[in-house]
C-alpha positions, -999 to +999 in steps of 0.1 A: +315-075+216+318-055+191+320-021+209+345-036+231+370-037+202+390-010+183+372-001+151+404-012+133+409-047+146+390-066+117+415-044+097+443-056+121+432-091+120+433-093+085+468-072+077+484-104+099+462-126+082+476-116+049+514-113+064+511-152+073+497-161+041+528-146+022+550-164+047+534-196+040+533-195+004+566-183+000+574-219+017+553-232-006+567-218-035+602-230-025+599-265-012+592-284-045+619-260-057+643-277-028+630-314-043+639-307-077+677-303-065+678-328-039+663-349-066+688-341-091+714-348-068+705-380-049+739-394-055+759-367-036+755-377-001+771-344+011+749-321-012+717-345-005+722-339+035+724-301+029+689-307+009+674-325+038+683-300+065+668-271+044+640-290+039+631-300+072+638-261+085+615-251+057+589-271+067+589-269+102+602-232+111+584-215+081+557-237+063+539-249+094+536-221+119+530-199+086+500-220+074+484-223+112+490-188+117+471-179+083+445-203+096+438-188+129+441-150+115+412-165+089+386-183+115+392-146+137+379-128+109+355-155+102+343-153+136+337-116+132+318-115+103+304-148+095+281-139+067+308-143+046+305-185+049+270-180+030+288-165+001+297-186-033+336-172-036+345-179+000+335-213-005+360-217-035+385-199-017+385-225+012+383-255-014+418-239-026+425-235+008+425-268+013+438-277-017+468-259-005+469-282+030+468-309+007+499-297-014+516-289+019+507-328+035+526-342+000+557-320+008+560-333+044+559-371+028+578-360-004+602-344+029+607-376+047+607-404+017+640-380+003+651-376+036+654-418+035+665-414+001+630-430-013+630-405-048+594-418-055+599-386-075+620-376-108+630-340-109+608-330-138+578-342-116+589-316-089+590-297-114+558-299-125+547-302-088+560-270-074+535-248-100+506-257-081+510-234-055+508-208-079+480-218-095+458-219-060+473-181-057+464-170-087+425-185-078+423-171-048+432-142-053+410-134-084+378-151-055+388-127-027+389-095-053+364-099-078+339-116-057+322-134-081+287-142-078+284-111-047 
């Protein structure tokens, strides 16, 4: 297979891999924003509708197809060069990976209980909520880069 393929399409694979990824957490870094100010203005129906709609567009036209985009880009370059499941930092990396699924699941409920005007959630709490995306960046980058343990 392998002389079937362009020398440069692991490099390929990966550039679109790591385009995704941006799109997706740029989503991510901007929906808990969107909560802290749908949040803060539950009680202005006009304003709270505008918060929905960019949510759900969020979600759905850029979070979504971002993350399973940056998945399948990831299992391709798994798929062509799967010693890298054996080593310690990719392991972490996927833990954070789905750490991040997991952040993304809470903003599609966080989406819908808004959305019917259920704020199980104060504004400081979205607050504190929308950093964790940028702590899972921060880790896995630092994994893919220094390669601990390699």
């Amino acid at each position: 297979m392998e002389n079937l393929l362009p020398n440069n399409f692991y490099l390929w694979l990966k550039a679109f891999h790591l385009i995704f990824m941006v799109a997706w957490f740029a989503g991510l870094f901007y929906i808990f924003r969107l909560f802290v100010y749908h949040a803060r203005h539950q009680d202005e129906p006009k304003l709270a509708q505008v918060y929905t709609v960019m949510e759900r567009k969020l979600l759905y036209i850029i979070i979504h197809p971002a993350m399973l985009m940056t998945i399948l880009f990831g299992v391709l370059l798994i798929s062509m060069n799967p010693s890298v499941l054996r080593a310690g930092w990719f392991h972490g990396k996927l833990a954070m990976v789905f750490g991040l699924i997991g952040y993304q699941i809470l903003s599609g409920i966080t989406y819908k209980r808004f959305a019917q005007k259920d704020f199980y959630l104060t504004e400081k709490q979205c607050r504190w909520i929308n950093e964790i995306p940028t702590i899972f960046l921060i880790g896995i980058i630092l994994l893919v880069v220094l390669k601990p343990g390699s």
